[in-house]
C-alpha positions as CSV (number, residue, x, y, z in Angstrom):
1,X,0.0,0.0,0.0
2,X,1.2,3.5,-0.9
3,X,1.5,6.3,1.7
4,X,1.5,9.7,-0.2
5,X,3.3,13.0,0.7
6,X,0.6,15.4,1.6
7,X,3.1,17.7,2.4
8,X,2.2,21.3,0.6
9,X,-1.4,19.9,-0.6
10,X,-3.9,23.1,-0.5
11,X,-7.1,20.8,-1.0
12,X,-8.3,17.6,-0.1
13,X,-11.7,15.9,-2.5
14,X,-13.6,13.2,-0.5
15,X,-15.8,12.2,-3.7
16,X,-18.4,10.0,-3.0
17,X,-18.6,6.0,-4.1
18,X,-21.4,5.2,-2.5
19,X,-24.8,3.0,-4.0
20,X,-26.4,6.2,-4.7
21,X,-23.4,8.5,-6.5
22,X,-22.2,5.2,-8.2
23,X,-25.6,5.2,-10.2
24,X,-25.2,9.1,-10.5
25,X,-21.9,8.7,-12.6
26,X,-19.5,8.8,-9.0
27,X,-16.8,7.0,-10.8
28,X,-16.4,8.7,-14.0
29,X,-16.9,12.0,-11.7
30,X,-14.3,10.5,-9.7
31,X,-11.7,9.5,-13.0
32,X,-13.3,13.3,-14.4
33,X,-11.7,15.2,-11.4
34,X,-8.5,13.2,-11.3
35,X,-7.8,13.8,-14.7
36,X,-8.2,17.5,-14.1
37,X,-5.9,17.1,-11.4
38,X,-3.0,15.4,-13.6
39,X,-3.8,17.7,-16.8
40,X,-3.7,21.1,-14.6
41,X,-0.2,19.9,-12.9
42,X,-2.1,20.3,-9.5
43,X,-1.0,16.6,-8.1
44,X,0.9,18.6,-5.4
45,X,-1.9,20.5,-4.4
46,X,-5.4,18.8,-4.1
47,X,-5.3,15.2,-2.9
48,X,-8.3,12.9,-3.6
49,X,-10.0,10.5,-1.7
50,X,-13.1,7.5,-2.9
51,X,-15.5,7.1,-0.1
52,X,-18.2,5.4,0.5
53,X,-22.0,7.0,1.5
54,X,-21.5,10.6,3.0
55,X,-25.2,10.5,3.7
56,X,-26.6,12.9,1.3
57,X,-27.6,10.6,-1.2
58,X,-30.7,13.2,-2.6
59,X,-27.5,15.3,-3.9
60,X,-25.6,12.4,-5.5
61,X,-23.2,12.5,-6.8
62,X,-21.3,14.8,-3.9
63,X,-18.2,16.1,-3.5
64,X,-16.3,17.2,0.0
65,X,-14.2,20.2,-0.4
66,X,-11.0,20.1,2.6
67,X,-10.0,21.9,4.5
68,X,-12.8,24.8,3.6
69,X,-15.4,22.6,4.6
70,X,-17.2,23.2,1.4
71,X,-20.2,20.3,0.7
72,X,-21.1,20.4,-3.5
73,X,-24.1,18.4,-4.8
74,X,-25.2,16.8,-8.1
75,X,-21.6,16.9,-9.1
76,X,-21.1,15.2,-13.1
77,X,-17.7,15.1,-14.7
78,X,-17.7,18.1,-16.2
79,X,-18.6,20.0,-13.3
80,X,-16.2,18.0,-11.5
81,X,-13.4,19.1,-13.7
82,X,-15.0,23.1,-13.1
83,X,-14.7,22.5,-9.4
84,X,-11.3,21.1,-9.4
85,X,-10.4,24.4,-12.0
86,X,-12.3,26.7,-9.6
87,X,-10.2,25.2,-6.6
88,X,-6.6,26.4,-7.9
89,X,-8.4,30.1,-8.1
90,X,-9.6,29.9,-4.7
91,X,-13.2,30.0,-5.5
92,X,-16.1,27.7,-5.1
93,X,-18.6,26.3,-7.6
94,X,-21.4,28.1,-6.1
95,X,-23.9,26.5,-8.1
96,X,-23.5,22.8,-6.8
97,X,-22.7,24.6,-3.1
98,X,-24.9,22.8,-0.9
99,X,-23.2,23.7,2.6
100,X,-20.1,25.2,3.4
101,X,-18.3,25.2,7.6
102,X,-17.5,28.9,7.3
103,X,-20.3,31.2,9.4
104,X,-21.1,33.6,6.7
105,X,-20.4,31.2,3.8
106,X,-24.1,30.8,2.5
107,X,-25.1,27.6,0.5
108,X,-27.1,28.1,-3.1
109,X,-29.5,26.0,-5.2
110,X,-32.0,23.5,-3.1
111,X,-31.0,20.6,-1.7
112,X,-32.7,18.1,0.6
113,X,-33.5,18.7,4.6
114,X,-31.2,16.5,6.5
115,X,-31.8,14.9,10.1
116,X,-30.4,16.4,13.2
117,X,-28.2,13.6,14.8
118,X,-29.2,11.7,18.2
């Protein structure tokens, strides 16, 4: 198993493999943004991660934005390869922007109610 150098990475994708992203094109999104990555020379910068279910699976396929905190939904390859573009400007693809950590960071578009944890 390979252990990568994050040293000096700016961004980290969690992109989501789960049941419901898989049938809303999570791996070509997934191959889409890595692609990006390698044509853009940004290796160095934004590491990516499959995972499975992040539990919003009404905004399949989604996309995890670290450290900004940033949540996208309905994410397809091409918009994956936007976000990844958008990234190494320091901006956000507010269009998919379902949630974002920061206090005044607002999220656009609709997306679906979630459930307060126990």
């Amino acid at each position: 198993m390979v252990t990568w150098n994050l040293q000096g990475m700016r961004s980290h994708l969690l992109i989501c493999n789960g049941g419901s992203c898989l049938k809303r094109e999570g791996d070509e999104v997934t191959l889409a943004i890595r692609e990006e990555i390698a044509k853009l020379g940004a290796d160095r910068l934004i590491h990516t991660t499959r995972t499975r279910c992040n539990g919003r699976c009404e905004d399949a396929c989604v996309v995890i934005a670290y450290p900004e905190g940033s949540w996208y939904k309905g994410i397809t390859p091409e918009t994956g390869r936007q976000l990844v573009r958008k990234m190494l400007t320091g901006e956000r693809l507010e269009e998919k922007l379902v949630y974002a950590f920061e206090p005044t960071a607002a999220a656009t578009g609709n997306s679906v109610e979630g459930r307060d944890k126990p």
